[in-house]
N, CA, C and O atoms as a Maestro MAE file, in Angstrom:
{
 s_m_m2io_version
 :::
 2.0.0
}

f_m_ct {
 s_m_title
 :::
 protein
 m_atom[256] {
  # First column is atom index #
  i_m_mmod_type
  r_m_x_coord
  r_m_y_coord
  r_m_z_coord
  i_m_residue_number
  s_m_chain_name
  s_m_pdb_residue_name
  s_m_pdb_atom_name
  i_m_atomic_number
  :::
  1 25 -9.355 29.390 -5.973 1 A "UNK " " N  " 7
  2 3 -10.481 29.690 -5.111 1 A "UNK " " CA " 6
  3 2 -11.350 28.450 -4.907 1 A "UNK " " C  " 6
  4 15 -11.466 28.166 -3.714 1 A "UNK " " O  " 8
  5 25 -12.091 27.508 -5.877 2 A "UNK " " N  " 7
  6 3 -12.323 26.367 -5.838 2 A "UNK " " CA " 6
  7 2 -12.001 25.671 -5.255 2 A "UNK " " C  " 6
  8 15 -12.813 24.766 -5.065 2 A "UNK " " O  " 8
  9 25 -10.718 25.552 -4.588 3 A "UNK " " N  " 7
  10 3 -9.264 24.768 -3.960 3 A "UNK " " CA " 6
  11 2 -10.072 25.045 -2.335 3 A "UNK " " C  " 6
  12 15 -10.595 24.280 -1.524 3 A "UNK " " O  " 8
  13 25 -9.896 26.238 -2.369 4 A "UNK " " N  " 7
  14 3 -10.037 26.199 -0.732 4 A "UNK " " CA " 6
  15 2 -11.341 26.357 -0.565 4 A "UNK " " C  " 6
  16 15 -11.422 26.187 0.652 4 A "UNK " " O  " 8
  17 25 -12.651 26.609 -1.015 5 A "UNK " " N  " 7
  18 3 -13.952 26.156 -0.890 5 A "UNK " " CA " 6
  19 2 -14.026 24.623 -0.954 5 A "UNK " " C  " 6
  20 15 -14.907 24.222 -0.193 5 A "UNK " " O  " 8
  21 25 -13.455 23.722 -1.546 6 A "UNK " " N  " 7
  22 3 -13.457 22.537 -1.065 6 A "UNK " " CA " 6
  23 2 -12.764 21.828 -0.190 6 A "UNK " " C  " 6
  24 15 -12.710 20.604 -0.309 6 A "UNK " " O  " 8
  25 25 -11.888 22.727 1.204 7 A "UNK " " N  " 7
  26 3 -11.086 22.379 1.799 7 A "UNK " " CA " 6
  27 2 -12.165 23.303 3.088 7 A "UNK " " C  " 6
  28 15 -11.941 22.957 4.247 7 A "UNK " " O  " 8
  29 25 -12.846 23.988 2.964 8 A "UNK " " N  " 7
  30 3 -13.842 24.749 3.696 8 A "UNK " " CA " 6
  31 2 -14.757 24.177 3.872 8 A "UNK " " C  " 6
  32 15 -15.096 24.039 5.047 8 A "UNK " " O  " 8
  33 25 -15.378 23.727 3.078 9 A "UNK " " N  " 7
  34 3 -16.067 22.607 3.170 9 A "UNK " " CA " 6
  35 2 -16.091 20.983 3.609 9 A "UNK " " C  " 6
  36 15 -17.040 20.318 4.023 9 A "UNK " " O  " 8
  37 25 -14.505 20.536 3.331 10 A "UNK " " N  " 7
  38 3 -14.234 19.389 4.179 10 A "UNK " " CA " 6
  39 2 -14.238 19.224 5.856 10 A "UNK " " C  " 6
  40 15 -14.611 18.387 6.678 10 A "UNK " " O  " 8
  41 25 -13.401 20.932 5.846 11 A "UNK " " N  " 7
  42 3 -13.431 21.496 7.555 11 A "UNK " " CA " 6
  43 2 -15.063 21.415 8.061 11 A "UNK " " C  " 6
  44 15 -15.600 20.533 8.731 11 A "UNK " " O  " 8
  45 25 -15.327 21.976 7.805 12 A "UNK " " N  " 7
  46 3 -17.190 22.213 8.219 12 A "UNK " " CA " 6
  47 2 -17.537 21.017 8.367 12 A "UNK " " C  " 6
  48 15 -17.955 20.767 9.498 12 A "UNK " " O  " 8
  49 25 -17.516 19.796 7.327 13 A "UNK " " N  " 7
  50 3 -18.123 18.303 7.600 13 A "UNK " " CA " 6
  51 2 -17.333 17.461 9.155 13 A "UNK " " C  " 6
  52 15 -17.832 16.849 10.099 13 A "UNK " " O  " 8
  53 25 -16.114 17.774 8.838 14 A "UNK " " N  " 7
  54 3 -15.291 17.221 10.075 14 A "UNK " " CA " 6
  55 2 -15.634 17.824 11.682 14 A "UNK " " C  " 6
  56 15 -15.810 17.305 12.784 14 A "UNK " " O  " 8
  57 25 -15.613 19.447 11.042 15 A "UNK " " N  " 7
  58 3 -16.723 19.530 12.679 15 A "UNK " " CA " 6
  59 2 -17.966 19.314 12.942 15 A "UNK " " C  " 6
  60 15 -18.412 19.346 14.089 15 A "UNK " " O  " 8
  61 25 -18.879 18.995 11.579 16 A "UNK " " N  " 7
  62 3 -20.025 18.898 12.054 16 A "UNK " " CA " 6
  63 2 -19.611 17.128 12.659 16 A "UNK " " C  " 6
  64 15 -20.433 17.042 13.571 16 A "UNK " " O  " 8
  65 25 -18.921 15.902 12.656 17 A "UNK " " N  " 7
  66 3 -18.671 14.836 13.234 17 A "UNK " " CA " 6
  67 2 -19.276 14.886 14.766 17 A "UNK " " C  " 6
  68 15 -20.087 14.147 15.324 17 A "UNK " " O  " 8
  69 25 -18.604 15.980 15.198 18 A "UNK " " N  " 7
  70 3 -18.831 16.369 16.528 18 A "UNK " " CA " 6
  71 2 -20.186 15.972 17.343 18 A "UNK " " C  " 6
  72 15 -20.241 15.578 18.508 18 A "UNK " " O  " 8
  73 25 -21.207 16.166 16.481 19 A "UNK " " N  " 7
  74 3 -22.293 16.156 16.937 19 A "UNK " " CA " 6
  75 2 -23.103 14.989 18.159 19 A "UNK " " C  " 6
  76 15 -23.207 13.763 18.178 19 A "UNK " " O  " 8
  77 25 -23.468 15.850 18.891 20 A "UNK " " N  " 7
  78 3 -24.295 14.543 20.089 20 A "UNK " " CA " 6
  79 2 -24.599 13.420 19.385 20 A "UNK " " C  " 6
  80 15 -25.245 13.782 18.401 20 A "UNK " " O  " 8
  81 25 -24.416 11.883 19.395 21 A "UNK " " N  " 7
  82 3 -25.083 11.145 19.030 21 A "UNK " " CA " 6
  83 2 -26.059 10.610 19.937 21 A "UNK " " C  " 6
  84 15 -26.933 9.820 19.581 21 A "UNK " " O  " 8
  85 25 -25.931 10.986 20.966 22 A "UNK " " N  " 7
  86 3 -27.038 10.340 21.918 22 A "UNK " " CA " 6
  87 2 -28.466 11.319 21.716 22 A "UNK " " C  " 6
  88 15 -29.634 11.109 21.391 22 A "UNK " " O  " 8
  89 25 -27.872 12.169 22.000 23 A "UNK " " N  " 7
  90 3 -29.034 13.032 21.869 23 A "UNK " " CA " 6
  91 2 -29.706 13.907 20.113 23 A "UNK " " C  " 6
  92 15 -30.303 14.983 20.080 23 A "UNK " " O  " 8
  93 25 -29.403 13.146 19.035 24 A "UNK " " N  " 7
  94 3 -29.591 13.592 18.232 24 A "UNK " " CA " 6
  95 2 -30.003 12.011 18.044 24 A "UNK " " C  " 6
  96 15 -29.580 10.960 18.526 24 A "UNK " " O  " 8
  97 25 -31.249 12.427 16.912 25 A "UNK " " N  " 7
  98 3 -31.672 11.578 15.992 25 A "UNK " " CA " 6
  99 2 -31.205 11.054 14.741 25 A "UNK " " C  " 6
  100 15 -30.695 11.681 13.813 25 A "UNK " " O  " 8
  101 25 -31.480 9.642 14.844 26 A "UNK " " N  " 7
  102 3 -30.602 9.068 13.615 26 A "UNK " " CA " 6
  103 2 -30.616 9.272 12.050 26 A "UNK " " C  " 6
  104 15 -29.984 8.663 11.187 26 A "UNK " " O  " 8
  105 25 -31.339 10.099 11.960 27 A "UNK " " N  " 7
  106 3 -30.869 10.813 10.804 27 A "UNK " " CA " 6
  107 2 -30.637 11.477 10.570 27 A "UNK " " C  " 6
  108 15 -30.701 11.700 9.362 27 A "UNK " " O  " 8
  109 25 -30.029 12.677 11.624 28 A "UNK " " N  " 7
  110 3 -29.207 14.166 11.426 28 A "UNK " " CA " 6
  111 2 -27.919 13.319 11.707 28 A "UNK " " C  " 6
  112 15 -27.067 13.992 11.127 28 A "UNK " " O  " 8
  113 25 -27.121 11.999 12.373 29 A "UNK " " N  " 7
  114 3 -26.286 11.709 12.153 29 A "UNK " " CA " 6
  115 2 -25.626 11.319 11.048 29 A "UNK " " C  " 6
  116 15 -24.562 11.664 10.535 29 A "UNK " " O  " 8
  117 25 -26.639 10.364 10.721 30 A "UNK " " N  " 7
  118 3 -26.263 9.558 8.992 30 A "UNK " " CA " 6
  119 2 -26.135 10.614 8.252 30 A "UNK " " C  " 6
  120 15 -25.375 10.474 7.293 30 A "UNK " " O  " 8
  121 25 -26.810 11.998 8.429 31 A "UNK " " N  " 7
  122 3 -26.710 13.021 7.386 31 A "UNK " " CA " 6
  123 2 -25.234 13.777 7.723 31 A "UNK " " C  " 6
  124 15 -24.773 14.396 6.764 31 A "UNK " " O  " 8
  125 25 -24.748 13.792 8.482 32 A "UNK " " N  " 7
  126 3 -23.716 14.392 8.916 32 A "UNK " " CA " 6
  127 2 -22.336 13.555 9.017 32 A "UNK " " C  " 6
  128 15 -21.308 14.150 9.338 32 A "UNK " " O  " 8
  129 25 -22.320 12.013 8.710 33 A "UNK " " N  " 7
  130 3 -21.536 11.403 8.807 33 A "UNK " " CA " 6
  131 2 -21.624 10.612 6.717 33 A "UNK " " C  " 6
  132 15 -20.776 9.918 6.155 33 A "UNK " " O  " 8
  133 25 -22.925 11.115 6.180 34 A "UNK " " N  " 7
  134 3 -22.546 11.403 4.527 34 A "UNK " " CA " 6
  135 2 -22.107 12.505 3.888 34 A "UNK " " C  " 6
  136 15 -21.646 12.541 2.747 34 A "UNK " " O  " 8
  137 25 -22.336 13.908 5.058 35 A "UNK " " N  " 7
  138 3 -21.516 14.495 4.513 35 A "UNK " " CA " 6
  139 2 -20.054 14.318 4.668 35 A "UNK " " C  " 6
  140 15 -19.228 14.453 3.765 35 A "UNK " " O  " 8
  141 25 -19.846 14.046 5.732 36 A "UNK " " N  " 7
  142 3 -18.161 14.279 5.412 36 A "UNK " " CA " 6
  143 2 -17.670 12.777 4.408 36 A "UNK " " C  " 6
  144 15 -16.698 12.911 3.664 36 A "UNK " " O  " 8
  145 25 -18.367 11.467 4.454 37 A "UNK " " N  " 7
  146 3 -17.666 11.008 3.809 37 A "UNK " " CA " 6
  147 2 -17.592 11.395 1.826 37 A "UNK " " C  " 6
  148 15 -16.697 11.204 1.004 37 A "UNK " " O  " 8
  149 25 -18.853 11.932 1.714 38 A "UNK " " N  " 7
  150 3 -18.862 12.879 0.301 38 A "UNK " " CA " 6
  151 2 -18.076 13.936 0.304 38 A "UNK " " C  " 6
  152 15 -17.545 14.101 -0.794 38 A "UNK " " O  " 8
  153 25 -17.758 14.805 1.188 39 A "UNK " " N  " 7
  154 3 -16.619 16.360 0.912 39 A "UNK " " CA " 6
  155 2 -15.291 15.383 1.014 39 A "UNK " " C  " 6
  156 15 -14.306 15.710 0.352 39 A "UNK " " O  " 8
  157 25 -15.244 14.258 1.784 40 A "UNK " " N  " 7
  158 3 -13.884 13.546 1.662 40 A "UNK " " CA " 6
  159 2 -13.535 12.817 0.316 40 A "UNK " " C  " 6
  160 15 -12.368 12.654 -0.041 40 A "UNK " " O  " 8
  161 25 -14.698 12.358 -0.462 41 A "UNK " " N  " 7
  162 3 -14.413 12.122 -1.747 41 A "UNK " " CA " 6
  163 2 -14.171 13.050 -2.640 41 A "UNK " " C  " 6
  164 15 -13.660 12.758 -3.722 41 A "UNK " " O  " 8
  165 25 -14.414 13.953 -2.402 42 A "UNK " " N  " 7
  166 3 -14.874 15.296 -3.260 42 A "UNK " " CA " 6
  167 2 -13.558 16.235 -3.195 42 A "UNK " " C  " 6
  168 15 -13.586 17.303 -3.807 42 A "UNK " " O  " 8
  169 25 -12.599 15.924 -2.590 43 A "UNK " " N  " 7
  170 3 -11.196 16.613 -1.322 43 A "UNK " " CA " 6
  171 2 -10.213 15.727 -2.552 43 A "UNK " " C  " 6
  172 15 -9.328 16.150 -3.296 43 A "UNK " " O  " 8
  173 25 -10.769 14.408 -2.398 44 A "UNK " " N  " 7
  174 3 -9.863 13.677 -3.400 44 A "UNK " " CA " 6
  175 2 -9.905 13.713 -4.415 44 A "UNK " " C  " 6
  176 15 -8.788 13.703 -4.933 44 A "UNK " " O  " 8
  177 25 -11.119 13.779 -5.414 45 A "UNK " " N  " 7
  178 3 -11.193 14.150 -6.930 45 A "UNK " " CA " 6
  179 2 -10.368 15.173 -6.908 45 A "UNK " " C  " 6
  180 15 -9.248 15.252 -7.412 45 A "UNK " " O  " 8
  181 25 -11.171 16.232 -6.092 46 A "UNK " " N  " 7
  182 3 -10.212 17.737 -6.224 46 A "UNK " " CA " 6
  183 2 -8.846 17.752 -6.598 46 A "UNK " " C  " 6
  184 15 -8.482 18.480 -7.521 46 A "UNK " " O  " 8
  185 25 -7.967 16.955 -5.920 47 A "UNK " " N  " 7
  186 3 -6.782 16.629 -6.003 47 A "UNK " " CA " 6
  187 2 -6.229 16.115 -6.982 47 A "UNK " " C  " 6
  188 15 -5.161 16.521 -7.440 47 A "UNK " " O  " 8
  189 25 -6.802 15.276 -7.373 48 A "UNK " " N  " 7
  190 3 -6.531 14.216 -8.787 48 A "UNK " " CA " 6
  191 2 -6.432 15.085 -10.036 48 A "UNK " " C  " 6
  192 15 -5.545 15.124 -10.888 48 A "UNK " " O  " 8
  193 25 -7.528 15.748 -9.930 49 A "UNK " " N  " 7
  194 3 -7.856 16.522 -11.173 49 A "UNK " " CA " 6
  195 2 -7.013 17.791 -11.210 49 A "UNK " " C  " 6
  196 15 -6.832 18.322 -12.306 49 A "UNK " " O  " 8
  197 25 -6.280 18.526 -9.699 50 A "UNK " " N  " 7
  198 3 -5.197 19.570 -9.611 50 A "UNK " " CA " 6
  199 2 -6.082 21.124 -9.496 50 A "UNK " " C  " 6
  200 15 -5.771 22.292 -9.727 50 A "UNK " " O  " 8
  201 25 -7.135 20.542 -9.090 51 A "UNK " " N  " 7
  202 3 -7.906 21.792 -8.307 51 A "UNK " " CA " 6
  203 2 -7.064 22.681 -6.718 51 A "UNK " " C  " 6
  204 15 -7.165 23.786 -6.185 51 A "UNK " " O  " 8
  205 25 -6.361 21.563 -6.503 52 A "UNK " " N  " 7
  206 3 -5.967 22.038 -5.289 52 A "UNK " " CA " 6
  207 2 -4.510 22.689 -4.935 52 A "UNK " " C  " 6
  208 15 -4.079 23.095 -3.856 52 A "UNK " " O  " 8
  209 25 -3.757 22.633 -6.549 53 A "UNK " " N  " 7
  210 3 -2.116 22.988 -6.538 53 A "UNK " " CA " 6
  211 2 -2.425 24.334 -5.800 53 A "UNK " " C  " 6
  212 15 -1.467 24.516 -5.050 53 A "UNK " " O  " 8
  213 25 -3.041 25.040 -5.707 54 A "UNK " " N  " 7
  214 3 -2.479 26.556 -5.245 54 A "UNK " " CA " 6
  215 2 -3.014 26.152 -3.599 54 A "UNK " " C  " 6
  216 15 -2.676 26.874 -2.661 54 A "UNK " " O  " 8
  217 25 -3.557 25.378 -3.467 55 A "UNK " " N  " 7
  218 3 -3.483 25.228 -1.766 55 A "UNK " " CA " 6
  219 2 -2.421 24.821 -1.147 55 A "UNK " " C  " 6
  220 15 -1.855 25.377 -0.206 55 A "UNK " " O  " 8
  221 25 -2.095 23.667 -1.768 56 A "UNK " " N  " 7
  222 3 -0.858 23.123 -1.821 56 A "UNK " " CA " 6
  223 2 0.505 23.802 -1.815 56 A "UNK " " C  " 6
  224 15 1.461 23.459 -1.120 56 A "UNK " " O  " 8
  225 25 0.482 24.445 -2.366 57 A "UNK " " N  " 7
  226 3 1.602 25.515 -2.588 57 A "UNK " " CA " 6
  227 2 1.586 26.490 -1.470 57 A "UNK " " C  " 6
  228 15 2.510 26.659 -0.675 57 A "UNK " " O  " 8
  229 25 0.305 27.195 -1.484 58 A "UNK " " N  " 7
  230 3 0.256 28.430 -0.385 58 A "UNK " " CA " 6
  231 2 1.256 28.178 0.920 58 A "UNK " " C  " 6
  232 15 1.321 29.016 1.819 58 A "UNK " " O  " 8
  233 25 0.069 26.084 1.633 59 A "UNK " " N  " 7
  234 3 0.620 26.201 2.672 59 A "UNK " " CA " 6
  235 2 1.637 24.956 2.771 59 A "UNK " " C  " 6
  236 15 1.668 24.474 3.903 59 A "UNK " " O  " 8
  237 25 2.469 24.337 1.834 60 A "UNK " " N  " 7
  238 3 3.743 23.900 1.059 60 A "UNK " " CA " 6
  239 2 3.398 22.201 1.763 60 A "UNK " " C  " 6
  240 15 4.046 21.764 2.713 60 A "UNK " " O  " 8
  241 25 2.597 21.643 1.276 61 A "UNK " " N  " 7
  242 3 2.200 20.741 2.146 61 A "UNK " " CA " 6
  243 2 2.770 19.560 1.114 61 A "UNK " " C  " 6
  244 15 2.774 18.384 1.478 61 A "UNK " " O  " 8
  245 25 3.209 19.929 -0.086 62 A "UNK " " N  " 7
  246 3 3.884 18.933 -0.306 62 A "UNK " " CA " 6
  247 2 5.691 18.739 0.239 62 A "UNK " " C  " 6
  248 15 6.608 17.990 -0.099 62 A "UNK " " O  " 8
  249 25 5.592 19.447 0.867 63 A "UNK " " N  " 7
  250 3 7.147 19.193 1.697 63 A "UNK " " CA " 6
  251 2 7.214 18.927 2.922 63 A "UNK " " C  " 6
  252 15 8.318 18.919 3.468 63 A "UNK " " O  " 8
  253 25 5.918 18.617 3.718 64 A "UNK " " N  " 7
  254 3 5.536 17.693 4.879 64 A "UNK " " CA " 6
  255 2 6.562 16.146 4.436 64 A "UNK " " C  " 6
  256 15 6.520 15.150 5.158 64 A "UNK " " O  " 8
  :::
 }
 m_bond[254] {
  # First column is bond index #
  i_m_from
  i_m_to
  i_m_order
  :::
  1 1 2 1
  2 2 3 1
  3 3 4 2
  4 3 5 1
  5 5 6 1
  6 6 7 1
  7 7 8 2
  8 7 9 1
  9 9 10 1
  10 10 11 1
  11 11 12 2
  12 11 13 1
  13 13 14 1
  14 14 15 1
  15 15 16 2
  16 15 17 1
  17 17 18 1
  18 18 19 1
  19 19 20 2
  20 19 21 1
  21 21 22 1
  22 22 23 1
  23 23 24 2
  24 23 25 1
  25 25 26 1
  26 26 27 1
  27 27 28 2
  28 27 29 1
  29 29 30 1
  30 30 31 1
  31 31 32 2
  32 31 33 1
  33 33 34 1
  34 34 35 1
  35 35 36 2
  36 35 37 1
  37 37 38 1
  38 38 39 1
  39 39 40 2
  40 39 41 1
  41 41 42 1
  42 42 43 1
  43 43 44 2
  44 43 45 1
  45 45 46 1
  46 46 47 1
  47 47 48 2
  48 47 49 1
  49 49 50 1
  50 50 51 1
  51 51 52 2
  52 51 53 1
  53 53 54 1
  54 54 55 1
  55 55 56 2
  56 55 57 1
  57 57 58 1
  58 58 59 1
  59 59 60 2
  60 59 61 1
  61 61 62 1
  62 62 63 1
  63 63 64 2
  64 63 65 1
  65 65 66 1
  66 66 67 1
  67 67 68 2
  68 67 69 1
  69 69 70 1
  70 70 71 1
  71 71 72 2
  72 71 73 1
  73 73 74 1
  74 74 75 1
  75 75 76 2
  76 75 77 1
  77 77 78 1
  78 78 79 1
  79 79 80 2
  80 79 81 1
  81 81 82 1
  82 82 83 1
  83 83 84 2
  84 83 85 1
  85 85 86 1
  86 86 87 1
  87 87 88 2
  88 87 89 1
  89 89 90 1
  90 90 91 1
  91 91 92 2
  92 91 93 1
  93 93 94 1
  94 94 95 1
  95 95 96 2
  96 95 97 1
  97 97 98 1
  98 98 99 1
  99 99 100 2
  100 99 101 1
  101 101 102 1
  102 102 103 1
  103 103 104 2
  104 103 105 1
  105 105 106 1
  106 106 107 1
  107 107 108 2
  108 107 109 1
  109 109 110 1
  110 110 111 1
  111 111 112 2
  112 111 113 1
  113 113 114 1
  114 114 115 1
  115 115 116 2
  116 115 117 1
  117 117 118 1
  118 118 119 1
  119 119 120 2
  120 119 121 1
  121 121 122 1
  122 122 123 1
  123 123 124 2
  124 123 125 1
  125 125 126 1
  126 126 127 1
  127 127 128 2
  128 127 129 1
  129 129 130 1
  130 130 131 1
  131 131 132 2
  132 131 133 1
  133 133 134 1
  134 134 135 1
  135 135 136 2
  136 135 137 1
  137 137 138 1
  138 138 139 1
  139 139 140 2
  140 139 141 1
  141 141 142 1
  142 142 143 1
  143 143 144 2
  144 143 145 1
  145 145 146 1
  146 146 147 1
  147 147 148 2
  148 147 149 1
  149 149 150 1
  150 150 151 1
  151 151 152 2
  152 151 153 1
  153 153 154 1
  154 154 155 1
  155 155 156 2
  156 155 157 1
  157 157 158 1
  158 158 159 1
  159 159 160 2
  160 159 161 1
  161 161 162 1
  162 162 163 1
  163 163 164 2
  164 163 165 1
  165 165 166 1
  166 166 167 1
  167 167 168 2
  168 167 169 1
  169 169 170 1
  170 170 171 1
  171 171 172 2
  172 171 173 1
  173 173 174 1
  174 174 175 1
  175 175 176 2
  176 175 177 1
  177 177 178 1
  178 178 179 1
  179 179 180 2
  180 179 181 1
  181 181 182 1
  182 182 183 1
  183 183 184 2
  184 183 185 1
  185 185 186 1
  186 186 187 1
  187 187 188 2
  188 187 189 1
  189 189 190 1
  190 190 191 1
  191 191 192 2
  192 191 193 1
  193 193 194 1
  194 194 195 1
  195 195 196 2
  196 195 197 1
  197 197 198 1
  198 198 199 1
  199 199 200 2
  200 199 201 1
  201 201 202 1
  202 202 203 1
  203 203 204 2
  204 203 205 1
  205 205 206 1
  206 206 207 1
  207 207 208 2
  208 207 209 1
  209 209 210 1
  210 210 211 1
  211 211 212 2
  212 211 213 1
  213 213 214 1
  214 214 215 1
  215 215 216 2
  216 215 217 1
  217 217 218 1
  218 218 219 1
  219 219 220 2
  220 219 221 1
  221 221 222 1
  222 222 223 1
  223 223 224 2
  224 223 225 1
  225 225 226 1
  226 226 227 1
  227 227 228 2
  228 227 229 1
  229 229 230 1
  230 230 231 1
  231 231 232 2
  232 233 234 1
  233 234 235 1
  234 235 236 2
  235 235 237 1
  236 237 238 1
  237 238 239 1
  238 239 240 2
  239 239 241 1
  240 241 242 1
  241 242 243 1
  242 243 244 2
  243 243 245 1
  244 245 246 1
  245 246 247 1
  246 247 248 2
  247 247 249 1
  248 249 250 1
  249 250 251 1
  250 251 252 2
  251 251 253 1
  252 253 254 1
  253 254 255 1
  254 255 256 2
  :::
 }
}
């Protein structure tokens, strides 16, 4: 469960990327472009440490 709350959370940062930069102020960007690079670090510990085998497995992504 851990596994895919931090894969829910990587999703969410990657769309928040999306966001107007013209029309948004520069610090709802920087805030939105630290989150994803923190859930992207956070995606990788996950991994290291084997938080993520049952995601992995579910959707067999180690046989990509």
């Amino acid at each position: 469960m851990k596994g895919y709350l931090i894969v829910g959370n990587w999703l969410f940062s990657f769309v928040g990327l999306c966001v107007d930069t013209e029309r948004t102020p520069l610090v709802w960007c920087m805030v939105m472009y630290g989150w994803f690079i923190g859930s992207t670090l956070l995606l990788n510990y996950a991994d290291r440490k084997g938080w993520m085998d049952k995601a992995v497995k579910r959707f067999k992504l180690d046989e990509l």
